[in-house]
C-alpha positions as CSV (number, residue, x, y, z in Angstrom):
1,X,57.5,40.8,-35.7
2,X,54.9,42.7,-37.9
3,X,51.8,41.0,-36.3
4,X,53.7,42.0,-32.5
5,X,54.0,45.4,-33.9
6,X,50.5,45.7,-34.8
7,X,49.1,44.6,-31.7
8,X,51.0,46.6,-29.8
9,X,49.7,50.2,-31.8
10,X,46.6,48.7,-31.2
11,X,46.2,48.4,-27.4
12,X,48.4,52.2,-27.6
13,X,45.1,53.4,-29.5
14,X,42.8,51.4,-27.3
15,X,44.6,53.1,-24.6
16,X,44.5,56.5,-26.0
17,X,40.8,56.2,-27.0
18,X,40.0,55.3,-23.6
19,X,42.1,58.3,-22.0
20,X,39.9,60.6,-24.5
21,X,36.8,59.2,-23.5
22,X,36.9,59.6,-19.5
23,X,38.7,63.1,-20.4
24,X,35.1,63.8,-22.4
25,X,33.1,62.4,-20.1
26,X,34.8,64.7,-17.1
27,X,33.7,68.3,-19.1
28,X,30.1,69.0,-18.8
29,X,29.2,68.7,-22.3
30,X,29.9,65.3,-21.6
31,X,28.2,64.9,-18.3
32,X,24.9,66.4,-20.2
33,X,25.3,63.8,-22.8
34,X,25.8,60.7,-20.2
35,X,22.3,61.9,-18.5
36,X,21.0,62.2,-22.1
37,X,21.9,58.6,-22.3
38,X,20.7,57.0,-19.4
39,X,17.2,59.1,-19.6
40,X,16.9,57.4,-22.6
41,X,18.1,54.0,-21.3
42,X,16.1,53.8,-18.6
43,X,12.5,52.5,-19.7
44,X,14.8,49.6,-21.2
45,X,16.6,48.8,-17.9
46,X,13.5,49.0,-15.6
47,X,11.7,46.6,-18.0
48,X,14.7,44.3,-18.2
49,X,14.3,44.8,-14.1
50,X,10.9,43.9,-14.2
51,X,11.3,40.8,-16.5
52,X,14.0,39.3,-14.4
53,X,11.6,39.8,-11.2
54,X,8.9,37.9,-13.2
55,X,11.3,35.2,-13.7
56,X,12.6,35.0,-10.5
57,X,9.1,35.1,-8.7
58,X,7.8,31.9,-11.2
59,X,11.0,30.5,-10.6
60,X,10.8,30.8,-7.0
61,X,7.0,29.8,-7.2
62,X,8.1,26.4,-8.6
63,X,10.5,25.7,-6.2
64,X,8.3,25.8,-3.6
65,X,5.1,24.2,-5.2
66,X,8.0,21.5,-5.7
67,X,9.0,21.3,-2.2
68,X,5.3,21.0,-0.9
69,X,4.5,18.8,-3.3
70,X,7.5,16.4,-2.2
71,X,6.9,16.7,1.1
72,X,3.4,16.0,0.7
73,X,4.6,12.6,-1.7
74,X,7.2,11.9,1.3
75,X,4.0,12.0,4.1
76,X,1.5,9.6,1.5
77,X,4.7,6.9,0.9
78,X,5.1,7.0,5.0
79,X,1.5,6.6,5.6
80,X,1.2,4.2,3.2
81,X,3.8,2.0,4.7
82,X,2.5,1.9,7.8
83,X,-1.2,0.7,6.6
84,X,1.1,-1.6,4.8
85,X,2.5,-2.9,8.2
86,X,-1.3,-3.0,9.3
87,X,-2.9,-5.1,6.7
88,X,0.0,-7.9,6.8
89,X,-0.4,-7.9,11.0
90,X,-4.1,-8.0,10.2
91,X,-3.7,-10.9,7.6
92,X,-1.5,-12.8,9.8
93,X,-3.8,-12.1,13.1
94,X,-6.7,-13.4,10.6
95,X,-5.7,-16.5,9.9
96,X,-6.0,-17.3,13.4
97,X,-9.5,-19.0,14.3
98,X,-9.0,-18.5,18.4
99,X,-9.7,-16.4,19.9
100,X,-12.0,-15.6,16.6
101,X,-11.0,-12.4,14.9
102,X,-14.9,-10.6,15.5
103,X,-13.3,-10.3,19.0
104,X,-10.3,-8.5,18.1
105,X,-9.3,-5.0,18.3
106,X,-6.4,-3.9,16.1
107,X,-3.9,-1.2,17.8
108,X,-0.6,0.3,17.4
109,X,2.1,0.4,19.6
110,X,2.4,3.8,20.5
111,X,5.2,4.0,22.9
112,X,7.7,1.5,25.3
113,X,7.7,2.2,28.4
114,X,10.9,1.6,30.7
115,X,13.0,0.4,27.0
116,X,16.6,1.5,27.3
117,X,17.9,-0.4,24.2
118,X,21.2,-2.4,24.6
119,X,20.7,-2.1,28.4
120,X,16.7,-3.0,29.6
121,X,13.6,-4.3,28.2
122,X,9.9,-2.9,28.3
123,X,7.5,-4.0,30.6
124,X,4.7,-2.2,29.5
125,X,3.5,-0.7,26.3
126,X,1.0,2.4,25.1
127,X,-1.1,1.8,22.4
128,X,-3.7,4.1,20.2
129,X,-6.9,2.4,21.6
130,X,-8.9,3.3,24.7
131,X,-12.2,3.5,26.2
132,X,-13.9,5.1,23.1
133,X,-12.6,1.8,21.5
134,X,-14.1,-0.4,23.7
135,X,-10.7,-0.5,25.4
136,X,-11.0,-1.8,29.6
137,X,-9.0,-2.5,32.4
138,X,-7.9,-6.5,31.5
139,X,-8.4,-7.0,28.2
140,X,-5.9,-9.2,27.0
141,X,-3.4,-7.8,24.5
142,X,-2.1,-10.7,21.8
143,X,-0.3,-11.0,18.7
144,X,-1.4,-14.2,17.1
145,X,-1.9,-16.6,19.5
146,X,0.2,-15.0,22.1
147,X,-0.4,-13.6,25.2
148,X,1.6,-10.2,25.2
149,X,-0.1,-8.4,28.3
150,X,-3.3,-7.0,29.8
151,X,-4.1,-3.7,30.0
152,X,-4.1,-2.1,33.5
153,X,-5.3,1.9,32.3
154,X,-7.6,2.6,29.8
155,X,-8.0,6.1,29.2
156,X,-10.2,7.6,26.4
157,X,-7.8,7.4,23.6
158,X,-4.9,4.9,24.4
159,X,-4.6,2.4,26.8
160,X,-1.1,1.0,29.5
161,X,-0.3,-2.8,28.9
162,X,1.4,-4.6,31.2
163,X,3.2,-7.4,29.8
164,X,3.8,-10.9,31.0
165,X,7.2,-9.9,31.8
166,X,6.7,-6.9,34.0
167,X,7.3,-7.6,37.7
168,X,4.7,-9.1,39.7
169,X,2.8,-9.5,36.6
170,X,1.0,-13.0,37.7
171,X,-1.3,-15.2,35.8
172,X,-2.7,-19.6,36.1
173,X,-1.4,-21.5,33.4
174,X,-1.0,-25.0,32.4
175,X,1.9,-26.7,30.2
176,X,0.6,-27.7,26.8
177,X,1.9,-31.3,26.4
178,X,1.9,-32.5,30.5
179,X,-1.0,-30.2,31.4
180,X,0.7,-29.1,34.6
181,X,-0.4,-26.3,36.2
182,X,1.3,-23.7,37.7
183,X,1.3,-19.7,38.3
184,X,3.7,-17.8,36.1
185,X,5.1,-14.4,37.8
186,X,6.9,-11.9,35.6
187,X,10.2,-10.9,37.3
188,X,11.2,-7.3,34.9
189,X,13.8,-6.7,32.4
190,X,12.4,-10.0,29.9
191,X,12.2,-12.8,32.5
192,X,9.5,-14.9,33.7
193,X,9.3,-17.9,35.9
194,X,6.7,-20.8,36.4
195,X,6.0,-21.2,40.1
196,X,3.6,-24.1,42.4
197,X,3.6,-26.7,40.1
198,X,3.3,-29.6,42.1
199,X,6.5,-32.0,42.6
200,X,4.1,-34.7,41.6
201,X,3.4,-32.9,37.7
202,X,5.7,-33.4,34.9
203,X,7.6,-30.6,33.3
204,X,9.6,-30.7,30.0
205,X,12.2,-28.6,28.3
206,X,10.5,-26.1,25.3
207,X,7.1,-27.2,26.4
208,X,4.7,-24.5,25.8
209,X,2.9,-22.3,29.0
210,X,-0.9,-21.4,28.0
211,X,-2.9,-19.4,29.7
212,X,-5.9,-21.4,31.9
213,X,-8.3,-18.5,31.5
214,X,-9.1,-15.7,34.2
215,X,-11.8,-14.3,32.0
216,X,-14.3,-11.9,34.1
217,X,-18.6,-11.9,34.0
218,X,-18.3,-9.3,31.5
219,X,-16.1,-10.8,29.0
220,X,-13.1,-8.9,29.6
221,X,-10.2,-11.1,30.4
222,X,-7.4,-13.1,29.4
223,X,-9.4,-16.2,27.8
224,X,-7.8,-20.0,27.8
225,X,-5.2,-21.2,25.2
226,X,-3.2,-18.4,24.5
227,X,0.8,-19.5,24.1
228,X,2.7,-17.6,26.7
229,X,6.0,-18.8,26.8
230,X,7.8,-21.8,26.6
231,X,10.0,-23.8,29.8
232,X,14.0,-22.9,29.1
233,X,14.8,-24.9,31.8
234,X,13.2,-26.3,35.0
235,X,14.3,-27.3,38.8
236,X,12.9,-30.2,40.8
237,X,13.7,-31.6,44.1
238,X,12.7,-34.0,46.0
239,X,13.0,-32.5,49.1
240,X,10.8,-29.7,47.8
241,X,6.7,-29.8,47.7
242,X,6.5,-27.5,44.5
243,X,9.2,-27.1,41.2
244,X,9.7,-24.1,39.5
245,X,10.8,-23.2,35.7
246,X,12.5,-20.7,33.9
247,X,10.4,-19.1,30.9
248,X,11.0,-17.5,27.9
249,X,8.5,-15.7,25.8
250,X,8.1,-16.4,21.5
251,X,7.7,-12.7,21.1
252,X,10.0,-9.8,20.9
253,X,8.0,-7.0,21.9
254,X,10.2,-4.1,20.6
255,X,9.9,-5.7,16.7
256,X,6.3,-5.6,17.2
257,X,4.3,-2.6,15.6
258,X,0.9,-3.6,15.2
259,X,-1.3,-5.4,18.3
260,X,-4.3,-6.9,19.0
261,X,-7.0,-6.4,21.7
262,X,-9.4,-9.0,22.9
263,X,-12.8,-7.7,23.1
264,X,-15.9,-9.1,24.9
265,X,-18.0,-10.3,21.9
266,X,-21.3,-8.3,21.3
């Protein structure tokens, strides 16, 4: 009860100190005396101001040097990735002895052209290379040792592939184990067929299609040997004078980043 007692005078003399105070501070005497005070008061608040802005403006500096500086770590580790991408294709492409890898003309894959995923395949590509490159119309595109395409525009900075896919794409080939030959026709959206090979020739299931060569004077071209495909399945009659085959192709084009271009050799 005692300890109650006293806390109770107390906050009535808190109370009453407070009335007294606002009551003071309401007459004019007491108005003077405020001004007095803040007069005085004020060199310390401005410079309390003024420290706080100086934090606040390093503070804020920081921040951002922090921000450029992680966006500027964020742009090295994606540029680094991609040479990383680049020098395992070029290892890979490397170990390959034909066509021989003075010839070749490393490019990325730049953009997919007609690619609606879940629904159509490319049948043509845009890579980085063009004519300052060395880049013409027909040189063979590859990945490894297989035939992805030819390029059919060549501008000054990138170049249009059409691959062995794309519709009416058309090239000589021959079967690696039978050596049948044959012309192979892209017909869109992935597919390919082996056409004219003679009823006489022998085709086999997963046989590989090469290319027979259609290499030009200048040395631009699609040269022999390079795998195009391999026969899925294959139709023969007797009645016919020619059998045809379904093909697939080894390469998925829309998993593949880094390409090659065949160059004529200097």
């Amino acid at each position: 009860m005692t300890k109650r007692k006293n806390l109770t005078i107390f906050f009535i003399g808190l109370l009453l100190l407070l009335i007294t105070l606002y009551a003071f501070f309401q007459t004019d005497f007491g108005q003077k005396m405020t001004g007095i005070l803040q007069s005085s008061l004020h060199p310390l608040q401005r410079g309390t101001y003024t420290f706080y802005g100086v934090l606040k403006g390093d503070r804020d500096q920081q921040i951002r040097q922090l921000l450029d500086e992680n966006r500027r770590l964020t742009s090295e580790i994606v540029k680094y990735k991609l040479q990383e991408k680049e020098i395992t294709a070029l290892h890979d492409q490397f170990q390959v002895t034909d066509p021989s890898s003075n010839s070749l003309l490393p490019a990325q894959v730049i953009g997919l052209k007609s690619y609606i995923p879940g629904f159509s395949l490319p049948e043509q590509i845009v890579i980085d290379k063009g004519e300052k490159d060395g880049v013409k119309k027909g040189s063979a595109v590859i990945v490894k040792t297989m035939l992805l395409g030819k390029v059919s525009f060549a501008s000054r900075h990138t170049a249009l592939v059409d691959l062995t896919t794309k519709k009416n794409f058309s090239l000589t080939v021959r079967t690696s184990k039978t050596n049948a030959l044959g012309v192979l026709r892209g017909e869109g959206n992935g597919r390919m067929i082996l056409t004219n090979v003679v009823i006489s020739d022998k085709l086999e299931k997963d046989d590989l299609i090469l290319s027979k060569g259609s290499v030009r004077e200048d040395g631009v071209g699609i040269p022999p040997g390079l795998i195009v495909g391999k026969i899925l399945s294959f139709e023969k009659k007797s009645s016919s004078l020619f059998q045809t085959a379904e093909i697939v192709s080894l390469s998925d084009i829309t998993k593949i980043d880094t390409v090659f271009v065949i160059l004529p050799k200097k």
